[in-house]
C-alpha positions as a Markdown table, in Angstrom:
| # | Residue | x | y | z |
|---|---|---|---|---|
| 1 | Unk | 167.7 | -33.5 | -128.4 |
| 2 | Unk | 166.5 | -30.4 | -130.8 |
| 3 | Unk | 167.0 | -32.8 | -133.6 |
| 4 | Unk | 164.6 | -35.6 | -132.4 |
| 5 | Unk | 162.0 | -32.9 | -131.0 |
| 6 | Unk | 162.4 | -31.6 | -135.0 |
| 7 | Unk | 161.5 | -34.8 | -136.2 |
| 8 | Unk | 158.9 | -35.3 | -133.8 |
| 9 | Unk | 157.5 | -31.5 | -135.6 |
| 10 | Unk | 157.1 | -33.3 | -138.7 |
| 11 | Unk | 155.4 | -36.8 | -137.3 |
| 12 | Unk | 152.6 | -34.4 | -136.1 |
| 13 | Unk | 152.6 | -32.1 | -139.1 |
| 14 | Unk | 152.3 | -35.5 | -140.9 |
| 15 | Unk | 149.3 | -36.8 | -138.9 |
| 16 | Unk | 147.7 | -33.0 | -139.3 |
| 17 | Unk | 147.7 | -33.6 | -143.2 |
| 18 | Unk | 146.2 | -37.1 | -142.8 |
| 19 | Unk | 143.5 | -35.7 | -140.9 |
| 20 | Unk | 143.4 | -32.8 | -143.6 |
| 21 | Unk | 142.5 | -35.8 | -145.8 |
| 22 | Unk | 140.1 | -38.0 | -143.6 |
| 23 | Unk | 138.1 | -34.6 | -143.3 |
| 24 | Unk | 137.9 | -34.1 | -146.9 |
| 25 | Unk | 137.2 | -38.0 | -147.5 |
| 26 | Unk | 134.2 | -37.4 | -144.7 |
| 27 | Unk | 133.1 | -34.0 | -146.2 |
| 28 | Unk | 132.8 | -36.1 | -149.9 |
| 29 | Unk | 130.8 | -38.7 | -148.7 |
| 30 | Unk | 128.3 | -36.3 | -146.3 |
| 31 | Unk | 129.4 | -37.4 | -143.2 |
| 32 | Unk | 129.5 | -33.8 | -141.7 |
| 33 | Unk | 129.6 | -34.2 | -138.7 |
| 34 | Unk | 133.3 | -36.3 | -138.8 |
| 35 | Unk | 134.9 | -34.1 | -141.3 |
| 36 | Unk | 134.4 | -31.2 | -138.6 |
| 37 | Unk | 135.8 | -33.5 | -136.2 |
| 38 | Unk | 139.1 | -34.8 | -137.9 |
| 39 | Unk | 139.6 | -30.9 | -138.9 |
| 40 | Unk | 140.0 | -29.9 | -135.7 |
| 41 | Unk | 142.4 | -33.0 | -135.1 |
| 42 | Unk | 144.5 | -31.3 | -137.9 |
| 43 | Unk | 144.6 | -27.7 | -136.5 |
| 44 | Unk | 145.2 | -29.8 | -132.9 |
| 45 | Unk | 148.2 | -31.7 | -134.0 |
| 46 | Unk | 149.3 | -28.6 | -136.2 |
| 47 | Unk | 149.5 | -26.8 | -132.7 |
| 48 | Unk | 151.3 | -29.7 | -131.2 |
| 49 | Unk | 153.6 | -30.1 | -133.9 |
| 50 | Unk | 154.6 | -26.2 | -133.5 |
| 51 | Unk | 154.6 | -26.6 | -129.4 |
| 52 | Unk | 157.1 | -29.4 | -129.1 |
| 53 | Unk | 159.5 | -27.8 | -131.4 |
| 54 | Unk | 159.4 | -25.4 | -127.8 |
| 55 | Unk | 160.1 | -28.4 | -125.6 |
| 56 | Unk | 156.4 | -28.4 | -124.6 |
| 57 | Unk | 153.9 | -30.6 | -124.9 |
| 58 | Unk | 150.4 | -31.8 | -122.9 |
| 59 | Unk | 148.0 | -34.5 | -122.3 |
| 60 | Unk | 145.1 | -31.8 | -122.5 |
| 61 | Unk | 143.8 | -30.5 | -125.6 |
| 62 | Unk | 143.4 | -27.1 | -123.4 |
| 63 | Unk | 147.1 | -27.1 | -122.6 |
| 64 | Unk | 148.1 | -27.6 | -125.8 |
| 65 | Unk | 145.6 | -24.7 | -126.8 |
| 66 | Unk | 146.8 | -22.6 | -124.1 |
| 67 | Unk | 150.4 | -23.3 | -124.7 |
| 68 | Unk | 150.1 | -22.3 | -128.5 |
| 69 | Unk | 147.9 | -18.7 | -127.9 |
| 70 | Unk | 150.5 | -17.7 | -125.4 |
| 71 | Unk | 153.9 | -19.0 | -127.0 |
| 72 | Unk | 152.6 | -18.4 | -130.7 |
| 73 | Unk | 149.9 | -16.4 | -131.3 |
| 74 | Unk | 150.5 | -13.5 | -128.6 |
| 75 | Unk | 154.2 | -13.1 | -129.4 |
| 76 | Unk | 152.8 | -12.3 | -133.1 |
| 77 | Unk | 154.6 | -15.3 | -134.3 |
| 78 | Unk | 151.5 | -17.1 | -136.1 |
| 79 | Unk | 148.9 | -14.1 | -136.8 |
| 80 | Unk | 146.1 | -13.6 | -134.7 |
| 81 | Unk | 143.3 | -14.6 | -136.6 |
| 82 | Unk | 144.0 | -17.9 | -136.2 |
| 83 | Unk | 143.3 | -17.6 | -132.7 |
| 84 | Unk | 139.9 | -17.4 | -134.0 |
| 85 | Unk | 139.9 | -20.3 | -136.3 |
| 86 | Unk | 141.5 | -22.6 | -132.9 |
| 87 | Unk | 138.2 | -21.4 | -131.7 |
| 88 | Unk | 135.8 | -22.0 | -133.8 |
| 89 | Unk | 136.9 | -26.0 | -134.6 |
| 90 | Unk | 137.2 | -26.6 | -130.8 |
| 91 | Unk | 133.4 | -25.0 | -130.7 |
| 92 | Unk | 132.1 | -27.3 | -133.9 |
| 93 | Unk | 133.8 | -30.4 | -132.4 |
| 94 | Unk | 132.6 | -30.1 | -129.6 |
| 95 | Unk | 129.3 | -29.5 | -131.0 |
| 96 | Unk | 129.6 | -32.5 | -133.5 |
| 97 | Unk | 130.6 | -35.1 | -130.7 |
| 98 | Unk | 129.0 | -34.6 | -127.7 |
| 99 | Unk | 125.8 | -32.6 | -128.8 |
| 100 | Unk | 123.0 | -35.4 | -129.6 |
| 101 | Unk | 120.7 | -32.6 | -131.0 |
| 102 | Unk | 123.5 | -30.5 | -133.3 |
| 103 | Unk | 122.7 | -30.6 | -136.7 |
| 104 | Unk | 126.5 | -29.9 | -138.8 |
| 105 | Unk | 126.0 | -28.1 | -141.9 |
| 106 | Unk | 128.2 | -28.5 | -145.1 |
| 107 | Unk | 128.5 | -25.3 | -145.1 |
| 108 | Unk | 129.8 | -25.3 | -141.7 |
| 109 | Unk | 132.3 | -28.2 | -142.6 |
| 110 | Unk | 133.8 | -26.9 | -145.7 |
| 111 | Unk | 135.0 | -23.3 | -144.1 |
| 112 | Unk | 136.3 | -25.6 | -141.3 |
| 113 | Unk | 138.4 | -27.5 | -143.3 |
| 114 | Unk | 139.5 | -24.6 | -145.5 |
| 115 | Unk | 140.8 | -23.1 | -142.3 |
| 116 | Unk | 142.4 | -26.3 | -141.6 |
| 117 | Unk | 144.2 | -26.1 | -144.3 |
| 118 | Unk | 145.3 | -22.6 | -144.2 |
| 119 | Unk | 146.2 | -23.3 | -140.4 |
| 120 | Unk | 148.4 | -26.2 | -141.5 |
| 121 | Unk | 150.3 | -24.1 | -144.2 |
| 122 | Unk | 151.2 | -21.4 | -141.7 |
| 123 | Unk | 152.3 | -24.5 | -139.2 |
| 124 | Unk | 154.2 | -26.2 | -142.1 |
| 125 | Unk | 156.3 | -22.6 | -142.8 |
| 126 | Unk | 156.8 | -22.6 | -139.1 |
| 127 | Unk | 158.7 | -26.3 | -139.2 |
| 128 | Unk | 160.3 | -25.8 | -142.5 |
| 129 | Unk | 162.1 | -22.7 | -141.4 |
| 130 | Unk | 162.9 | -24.2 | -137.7 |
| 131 | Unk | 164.1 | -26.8 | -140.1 |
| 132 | Unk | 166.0 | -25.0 | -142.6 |
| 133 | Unk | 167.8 | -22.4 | -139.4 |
| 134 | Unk | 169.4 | -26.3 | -137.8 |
């Protein structure tokens, strides 16, 4: 079972970097406002990748936040400042896709998906040295 919930690790991690990617592709072509949404798909399926690899995963997005603050970030396993960057995408999606009045800057988008990024590297360290123990 450790092996398949491994493998399941690096489906997710997988679909985290194609969001990386979508972002980016939306952040090129000014569509602001999607690029801030699929970068917080990639820090979310970053957290799940590192959850299941636990045994645990959830139906709720606020599970799955939960679950990784608690198991991750409070044990000082993943550094707490990304506890602030969880925060901030689940703020701008939030704002991008259900506020009919927020205007997304660029500026706003890039930093998101930098942090992205830099979330998904400490996630990828995380599997590749679950990985590498097995």
């Amino acid at each position: 079972m450790e092996g398949s919930l491994n493998d399941l690790a690096k489906v997710r991690l997988l679909r985290a970097k194609e969001m990386i990617e979508s972002a980016n592709n939306n952040l090129a072509s000014g569509d602001v406002k999607t690029s801030l949404n699929r970068s917080y798909y990639a820090i979310f399926h970053g957290m799940r990748a590192v959850n299941i690899i636990e045994g645990f995963d959830s139906s709720k997005h606020s599970g799955v936040i939960a679950h990784f603050n608690q198991y991750s970030i409070k044990t000082g396993k993943i550094d707490e400042k990304y506890s602030r960057i969880i925060k901030n995408a689940v703020y701008f999606r939030e704002k991008s896709d259900y506020d009919d009045f927020y205007v997304a800057s660029m500026d706003d988008a890039k930093k998101q998906l930098e942090d992205a990024k830099e979330f998904l590297n400490v996630v990828e360290t995380i599997i590749t040295s679950v990985n590498e123990e097995k």
